[in-house]
Chimera marker file (.cmm) of the C-alpha trace (Angstrom):
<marker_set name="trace">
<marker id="1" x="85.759" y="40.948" z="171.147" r="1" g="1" b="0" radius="0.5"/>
<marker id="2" x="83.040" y="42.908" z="168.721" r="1" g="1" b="0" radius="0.5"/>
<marker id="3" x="86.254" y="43.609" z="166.442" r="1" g="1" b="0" radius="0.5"/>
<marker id="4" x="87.370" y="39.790" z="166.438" r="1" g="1" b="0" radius="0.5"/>
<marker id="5" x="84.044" y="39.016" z="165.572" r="1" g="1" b="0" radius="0.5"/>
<marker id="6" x="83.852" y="41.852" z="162.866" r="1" g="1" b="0" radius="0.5"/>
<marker id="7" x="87.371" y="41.052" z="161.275" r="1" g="1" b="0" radius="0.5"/>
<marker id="8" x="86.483" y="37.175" z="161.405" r="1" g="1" b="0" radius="0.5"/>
<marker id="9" x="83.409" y="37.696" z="159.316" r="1" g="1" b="0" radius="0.5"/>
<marker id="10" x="85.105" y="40.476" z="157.160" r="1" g="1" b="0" radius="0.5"/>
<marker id="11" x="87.282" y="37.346" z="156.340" r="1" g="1" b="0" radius="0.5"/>
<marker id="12" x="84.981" y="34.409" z="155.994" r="1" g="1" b="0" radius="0.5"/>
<marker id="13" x="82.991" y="36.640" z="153.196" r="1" g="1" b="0" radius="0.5"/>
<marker id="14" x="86.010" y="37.246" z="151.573" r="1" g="1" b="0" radius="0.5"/>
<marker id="15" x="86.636" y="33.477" z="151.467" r="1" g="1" b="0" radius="0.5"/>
<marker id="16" x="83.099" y="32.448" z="150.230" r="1" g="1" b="0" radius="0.5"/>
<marker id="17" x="83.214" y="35.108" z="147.443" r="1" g="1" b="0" radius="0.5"/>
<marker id="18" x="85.588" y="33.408" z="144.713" r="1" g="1" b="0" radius="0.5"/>
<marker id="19" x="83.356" y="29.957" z="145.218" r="1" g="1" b="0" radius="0.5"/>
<marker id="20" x="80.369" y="32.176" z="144.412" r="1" g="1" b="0" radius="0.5"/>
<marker id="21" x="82.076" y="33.678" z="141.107" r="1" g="1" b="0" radius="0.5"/>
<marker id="22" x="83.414" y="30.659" z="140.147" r="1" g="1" b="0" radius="0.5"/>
<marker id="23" x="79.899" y="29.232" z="139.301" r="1" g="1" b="0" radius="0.5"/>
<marker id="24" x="79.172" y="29.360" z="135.300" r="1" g="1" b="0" radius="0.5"/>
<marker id="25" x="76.688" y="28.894" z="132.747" r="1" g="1" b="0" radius="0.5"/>
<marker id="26" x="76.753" y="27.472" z="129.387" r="1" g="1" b="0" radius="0.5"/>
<marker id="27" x="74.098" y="27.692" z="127.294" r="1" g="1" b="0" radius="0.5"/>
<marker id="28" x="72.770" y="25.335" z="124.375" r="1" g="1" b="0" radius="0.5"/>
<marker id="29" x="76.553" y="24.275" z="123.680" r="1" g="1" b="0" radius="0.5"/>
<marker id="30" x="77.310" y="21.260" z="121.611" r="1" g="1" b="0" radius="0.5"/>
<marker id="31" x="78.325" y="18.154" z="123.447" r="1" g="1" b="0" radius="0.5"/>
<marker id="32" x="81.173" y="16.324" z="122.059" r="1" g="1" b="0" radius="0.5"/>
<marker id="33" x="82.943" y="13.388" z="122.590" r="1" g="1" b="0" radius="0.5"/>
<marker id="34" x="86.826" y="13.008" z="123.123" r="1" g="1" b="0" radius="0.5"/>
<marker id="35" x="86.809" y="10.389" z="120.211" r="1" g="1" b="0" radius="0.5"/>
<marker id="36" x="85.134" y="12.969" z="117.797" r="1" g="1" b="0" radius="0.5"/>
<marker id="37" x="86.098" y="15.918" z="118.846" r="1" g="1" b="0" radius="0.5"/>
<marker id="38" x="88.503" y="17.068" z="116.010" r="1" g="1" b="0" radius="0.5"/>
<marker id="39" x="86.587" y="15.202" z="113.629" r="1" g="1" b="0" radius="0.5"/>
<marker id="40" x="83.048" y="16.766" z="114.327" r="1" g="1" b="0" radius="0.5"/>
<marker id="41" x="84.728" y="20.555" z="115.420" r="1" g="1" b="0" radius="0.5"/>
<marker id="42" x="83.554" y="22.312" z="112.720" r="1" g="1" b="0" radius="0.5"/>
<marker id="43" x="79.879" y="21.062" z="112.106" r="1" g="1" b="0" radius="0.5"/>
<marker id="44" x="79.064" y="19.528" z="115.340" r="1" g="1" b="0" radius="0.5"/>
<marker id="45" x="75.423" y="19.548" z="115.058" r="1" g="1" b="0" radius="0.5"/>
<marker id="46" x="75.856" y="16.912" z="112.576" r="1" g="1" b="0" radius="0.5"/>
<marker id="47" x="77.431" y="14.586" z="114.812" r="1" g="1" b="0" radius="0.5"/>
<marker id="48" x="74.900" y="11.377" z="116.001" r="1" g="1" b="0" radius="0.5"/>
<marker id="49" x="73.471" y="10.390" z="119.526" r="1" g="1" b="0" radius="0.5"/>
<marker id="50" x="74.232" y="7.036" z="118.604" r="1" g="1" b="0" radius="0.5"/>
<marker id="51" x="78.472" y="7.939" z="117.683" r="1" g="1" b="0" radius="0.5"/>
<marker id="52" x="78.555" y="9.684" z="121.237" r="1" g="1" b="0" radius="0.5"/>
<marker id="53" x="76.695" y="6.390" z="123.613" r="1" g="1" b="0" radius="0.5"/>
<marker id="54" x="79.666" y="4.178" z="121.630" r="1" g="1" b="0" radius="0.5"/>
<marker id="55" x="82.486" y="6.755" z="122.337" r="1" g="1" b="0" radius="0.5"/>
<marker id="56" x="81.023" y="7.048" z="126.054" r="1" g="1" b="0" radius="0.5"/>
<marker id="57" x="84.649" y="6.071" z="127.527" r="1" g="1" b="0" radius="0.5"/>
<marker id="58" x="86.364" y="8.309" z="125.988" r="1" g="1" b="0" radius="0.5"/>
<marker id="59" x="84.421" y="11.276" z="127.677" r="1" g="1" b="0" radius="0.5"/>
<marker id="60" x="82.685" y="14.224" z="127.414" r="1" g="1" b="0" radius="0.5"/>
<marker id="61" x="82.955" y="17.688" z="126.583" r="1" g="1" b="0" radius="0.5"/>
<marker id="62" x="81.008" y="20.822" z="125.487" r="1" g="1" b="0" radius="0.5"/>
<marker id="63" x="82.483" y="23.237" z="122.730" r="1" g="1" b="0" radius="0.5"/>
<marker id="64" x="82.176" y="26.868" z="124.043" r="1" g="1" b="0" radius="0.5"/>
<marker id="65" x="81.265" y="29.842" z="121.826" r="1" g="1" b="0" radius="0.5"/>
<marker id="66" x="85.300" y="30.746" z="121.599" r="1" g="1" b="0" radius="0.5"/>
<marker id="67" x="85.456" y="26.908" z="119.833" r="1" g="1" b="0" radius="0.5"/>
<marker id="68" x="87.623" y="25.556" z="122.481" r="1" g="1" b="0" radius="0.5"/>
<marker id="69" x="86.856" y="21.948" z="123.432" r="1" g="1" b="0" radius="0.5"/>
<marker id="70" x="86.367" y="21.737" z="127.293" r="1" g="1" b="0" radius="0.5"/>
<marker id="71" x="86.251" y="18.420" z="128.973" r="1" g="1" b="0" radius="0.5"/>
<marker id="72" x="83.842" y="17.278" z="132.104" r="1" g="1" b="0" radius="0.5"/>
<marker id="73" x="84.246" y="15.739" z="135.237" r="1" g="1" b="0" radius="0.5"/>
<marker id="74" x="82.795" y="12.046" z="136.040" r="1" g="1" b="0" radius="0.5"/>
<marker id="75" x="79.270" y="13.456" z="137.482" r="1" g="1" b="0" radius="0.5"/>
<marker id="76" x="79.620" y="15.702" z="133.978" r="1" g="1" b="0" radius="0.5"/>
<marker id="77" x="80.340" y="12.518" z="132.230" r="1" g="1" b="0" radius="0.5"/>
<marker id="78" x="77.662" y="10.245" z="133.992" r="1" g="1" b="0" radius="0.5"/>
<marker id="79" x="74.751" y="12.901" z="133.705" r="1" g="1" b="0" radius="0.5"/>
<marker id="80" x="75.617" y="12.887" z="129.587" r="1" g="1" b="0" radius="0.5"/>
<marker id="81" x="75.250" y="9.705" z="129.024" r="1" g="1" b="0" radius="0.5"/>
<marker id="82" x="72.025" y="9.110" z="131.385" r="1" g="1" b="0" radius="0.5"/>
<marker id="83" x="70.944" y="12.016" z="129.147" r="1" g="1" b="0" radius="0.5"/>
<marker id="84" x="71.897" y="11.001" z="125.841" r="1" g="1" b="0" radius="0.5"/>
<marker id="85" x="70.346" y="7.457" z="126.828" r="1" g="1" b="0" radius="0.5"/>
<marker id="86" x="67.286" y="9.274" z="127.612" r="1" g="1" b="0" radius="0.5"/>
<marker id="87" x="66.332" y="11.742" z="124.319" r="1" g="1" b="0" radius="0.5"/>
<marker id="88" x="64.906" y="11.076" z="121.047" r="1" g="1" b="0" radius="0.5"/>
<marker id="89" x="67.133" y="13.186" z="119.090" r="1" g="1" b="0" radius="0.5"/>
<marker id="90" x="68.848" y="11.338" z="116.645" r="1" g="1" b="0" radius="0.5"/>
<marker id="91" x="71.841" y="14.155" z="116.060" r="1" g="1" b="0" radius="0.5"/>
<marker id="92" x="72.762" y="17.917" z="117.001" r="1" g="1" b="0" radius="0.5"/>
<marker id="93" x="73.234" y="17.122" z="120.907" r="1" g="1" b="0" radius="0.5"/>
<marker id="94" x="73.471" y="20.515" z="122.444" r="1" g="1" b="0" radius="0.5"/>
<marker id="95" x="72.716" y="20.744" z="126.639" r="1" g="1" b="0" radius="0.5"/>
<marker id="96" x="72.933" y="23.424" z="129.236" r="1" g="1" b="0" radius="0.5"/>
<marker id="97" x="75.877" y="23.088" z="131.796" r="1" g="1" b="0" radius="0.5"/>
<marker id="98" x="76.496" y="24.787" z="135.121" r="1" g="1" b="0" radius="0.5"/>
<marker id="99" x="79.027" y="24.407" z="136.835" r="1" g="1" b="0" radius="0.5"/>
<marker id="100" x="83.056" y="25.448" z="137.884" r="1" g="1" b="0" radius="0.5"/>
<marker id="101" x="85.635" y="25.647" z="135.532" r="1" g="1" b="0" radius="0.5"/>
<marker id="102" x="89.233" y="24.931" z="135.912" r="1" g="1" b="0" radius="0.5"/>
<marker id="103" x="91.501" y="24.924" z="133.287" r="1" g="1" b="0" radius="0.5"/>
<marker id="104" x="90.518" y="22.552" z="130.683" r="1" g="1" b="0" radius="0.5"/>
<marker id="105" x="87.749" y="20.937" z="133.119" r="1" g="1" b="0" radius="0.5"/>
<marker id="106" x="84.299" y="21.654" z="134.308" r="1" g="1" b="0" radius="0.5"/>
<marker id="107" x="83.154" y="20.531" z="137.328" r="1" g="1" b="0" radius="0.5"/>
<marker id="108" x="79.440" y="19.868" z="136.639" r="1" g="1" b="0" radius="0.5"/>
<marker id="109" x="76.529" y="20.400" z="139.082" r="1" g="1" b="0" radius="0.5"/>
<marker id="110" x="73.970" y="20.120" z="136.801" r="1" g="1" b="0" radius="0.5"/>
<marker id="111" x="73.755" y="19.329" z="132.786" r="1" g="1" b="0" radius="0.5"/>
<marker id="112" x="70.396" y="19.153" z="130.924" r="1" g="1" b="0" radius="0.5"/>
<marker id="113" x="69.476" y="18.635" z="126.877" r="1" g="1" b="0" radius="0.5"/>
<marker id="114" x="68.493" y="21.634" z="125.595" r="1" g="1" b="0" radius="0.5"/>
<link id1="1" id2="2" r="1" g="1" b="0" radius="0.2"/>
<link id1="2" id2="3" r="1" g="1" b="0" radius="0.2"/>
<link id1="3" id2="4" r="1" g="1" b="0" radius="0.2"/>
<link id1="4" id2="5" r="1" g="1" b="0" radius="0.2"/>
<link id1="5" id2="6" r="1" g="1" b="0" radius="0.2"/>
<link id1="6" id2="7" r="1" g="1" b="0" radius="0.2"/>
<link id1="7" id2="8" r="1" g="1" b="0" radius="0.2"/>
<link id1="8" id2="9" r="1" g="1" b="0" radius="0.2"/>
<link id1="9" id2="10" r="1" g="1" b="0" radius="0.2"/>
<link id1="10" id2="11" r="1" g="1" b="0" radius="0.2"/>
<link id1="11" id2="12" r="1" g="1" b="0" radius="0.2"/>
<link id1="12" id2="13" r="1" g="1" b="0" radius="0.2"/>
<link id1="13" id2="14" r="1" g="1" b="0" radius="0.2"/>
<link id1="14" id2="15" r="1" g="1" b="0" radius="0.2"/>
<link id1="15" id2="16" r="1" g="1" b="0" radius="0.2"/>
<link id1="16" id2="17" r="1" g="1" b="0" radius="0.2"/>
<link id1="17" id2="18" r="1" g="1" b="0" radius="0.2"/>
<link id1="18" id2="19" r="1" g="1" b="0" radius="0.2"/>
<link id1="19" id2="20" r="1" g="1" b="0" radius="0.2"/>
<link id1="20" id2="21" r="1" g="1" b="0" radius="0.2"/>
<link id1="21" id2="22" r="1" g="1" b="0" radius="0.2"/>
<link id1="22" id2="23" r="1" g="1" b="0" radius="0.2"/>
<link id1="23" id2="24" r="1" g="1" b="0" radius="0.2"/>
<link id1="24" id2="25" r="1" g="1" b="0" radius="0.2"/>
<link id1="25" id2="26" r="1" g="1" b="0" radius="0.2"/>
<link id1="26" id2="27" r="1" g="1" b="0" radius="0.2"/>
<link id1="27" id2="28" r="1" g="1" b="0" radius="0.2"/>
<link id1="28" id2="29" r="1" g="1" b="0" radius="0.2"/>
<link id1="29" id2="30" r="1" g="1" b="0" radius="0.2"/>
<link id1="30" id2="31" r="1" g="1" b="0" radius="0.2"/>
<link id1="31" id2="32" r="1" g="1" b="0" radius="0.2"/>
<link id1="32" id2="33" r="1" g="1" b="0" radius="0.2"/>
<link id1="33" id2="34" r="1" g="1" b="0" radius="0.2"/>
<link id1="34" id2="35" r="1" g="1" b="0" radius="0.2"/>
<link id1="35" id2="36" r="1" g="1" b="0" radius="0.2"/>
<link id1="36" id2="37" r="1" g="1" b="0" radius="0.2"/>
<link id1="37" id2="38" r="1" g="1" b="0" radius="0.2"/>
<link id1="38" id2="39" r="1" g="1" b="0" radius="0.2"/>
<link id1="39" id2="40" r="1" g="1" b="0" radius="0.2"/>
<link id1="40" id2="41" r="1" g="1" b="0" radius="0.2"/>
<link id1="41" id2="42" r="1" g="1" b="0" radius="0.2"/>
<link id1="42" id2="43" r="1" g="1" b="0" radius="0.2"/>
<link id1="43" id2="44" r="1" g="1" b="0" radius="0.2"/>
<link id1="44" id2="45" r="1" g="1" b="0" radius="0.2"/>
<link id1="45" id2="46" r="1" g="1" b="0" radius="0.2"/>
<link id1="46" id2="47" r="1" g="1" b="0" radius="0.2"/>
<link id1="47" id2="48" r="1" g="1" b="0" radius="0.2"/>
<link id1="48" id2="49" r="1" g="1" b="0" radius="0.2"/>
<link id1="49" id2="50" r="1" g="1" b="0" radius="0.2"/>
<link id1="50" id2="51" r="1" g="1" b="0" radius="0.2"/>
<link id1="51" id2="52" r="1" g="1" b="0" radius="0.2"/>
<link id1="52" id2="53" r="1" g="1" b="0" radius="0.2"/>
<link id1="53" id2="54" r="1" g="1" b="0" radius="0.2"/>
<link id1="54" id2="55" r="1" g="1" b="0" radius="0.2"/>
<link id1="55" id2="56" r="1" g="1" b="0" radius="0.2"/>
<link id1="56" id2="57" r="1" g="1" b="0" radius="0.2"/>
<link id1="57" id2="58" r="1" g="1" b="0" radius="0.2"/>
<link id1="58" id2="59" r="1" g="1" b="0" radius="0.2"/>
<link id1="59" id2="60" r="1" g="1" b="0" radius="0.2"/>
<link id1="60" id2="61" r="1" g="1" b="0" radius="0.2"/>
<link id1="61" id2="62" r="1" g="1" b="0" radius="0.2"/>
<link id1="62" id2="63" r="1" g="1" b="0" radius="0.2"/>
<link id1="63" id2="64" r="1" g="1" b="0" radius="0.2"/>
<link id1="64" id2="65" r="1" g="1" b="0" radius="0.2"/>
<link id1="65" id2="66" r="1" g="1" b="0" radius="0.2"/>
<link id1="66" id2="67" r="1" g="1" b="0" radius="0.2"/>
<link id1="67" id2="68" r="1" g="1" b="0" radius="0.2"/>
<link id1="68" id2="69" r="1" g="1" b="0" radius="0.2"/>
<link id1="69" id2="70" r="1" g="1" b="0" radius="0.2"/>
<link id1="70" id2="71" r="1" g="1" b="0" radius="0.2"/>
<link id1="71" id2="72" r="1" g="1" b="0" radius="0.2"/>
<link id1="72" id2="73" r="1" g="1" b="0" radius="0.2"/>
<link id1="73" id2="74" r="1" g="1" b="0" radius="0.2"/>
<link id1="74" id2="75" r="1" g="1" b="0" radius="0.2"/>
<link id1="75" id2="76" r="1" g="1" b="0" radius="0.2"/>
<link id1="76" id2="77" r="1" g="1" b="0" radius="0.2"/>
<link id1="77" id2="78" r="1" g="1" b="0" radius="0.2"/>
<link id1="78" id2="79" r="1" g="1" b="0" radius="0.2"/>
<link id1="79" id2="80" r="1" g="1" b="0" radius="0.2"/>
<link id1="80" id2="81" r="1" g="1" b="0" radius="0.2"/>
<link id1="81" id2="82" r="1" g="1" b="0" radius="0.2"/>
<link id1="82" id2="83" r="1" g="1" b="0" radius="0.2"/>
<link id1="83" id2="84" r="1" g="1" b="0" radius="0.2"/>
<link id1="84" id2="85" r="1" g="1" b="0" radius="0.2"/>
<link id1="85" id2="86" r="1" g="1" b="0" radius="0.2"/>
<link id1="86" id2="87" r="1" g="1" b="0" radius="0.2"/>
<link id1="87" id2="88" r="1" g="1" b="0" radius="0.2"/>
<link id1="88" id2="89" r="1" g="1" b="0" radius="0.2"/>
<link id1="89" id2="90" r="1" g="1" b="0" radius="0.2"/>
<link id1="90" id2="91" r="1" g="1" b="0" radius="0.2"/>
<link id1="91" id2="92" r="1" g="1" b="0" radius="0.2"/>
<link id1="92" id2="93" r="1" g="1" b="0" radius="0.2"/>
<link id1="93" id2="94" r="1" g="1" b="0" radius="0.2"/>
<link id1="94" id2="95" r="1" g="1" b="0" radius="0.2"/>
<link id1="95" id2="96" r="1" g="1" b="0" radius="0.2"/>
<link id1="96" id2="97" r="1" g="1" b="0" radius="0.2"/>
<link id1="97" id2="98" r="1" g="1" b="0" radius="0.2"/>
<link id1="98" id2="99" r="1" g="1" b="0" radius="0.2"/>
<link id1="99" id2="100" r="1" g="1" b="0" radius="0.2"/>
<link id1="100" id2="101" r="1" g="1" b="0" radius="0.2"/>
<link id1="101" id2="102" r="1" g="1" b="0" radius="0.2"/>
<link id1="102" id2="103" r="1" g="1" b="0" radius="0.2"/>
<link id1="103" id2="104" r="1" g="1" b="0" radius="0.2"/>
<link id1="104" id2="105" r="1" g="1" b="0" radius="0.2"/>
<link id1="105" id2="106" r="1" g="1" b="0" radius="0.2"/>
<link id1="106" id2="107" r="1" g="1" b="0" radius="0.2"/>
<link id1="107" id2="108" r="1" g="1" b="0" radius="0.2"/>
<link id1="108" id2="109" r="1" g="1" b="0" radius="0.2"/>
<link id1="109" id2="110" r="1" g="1" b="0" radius="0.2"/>
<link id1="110" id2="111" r="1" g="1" b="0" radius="0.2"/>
<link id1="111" id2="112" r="1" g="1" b="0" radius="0.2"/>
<link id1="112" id2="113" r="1" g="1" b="0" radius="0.2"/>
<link id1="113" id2="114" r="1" g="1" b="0" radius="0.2"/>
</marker_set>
């Protein structure tokens, strides 16, 4: 019975590990729309708070240091635009995004203005 025990909880760490690792961080990123994305690529802090509220529906993503374009899920999507609804800046949107990445998609648990 102690070895059951032992091997089942052997196993159950080794199943809450990868959900651990999967957790990321990125930090002071720019936040792009889909709209804009190729348009605003290479100087994206010039890009306007008032551009991304209209192209809302198209969605959002962050650009990560390697300049690919990743896109966010609908609580990703919902917590940029309550954000970007919320700040004074005028232009040069970047924000802080944890979360779980998979493929071309993060899955957002939190995302702040920096």
């Amino acid at each position: 019975m102690m070895k059951k025990s032992l091997l089942a909880a052997v196993l159950l760490s080794f199943a809450v590990l990868p959900a651990i690792a999967a957790a990321e961080t990125w930090k002071n990123v720019p936040l792009i729309d889909h709209n804009c994305v190729d348009k605003v690529k290479s100087d994206p802090d010039q890009h306007e708070t008032s551009c991304l509220i209209k192209c809302a529906k198209s969605g959002y993503g962050v650009l990560t240091s390697d300049g690919t374009w990743v896109k966010l899920d609908k609580k990703g999507n919902e917590e940029a635009l309550a954000a970007l609804k919320a700040t004074t800046k005028t232009s040069g949107i970047r924000v802080t995004v944890e979360g779980e990445r998979s493929g071309d998609m993060i899955k957002v648990s939190s995302l702040t203005i920096d």
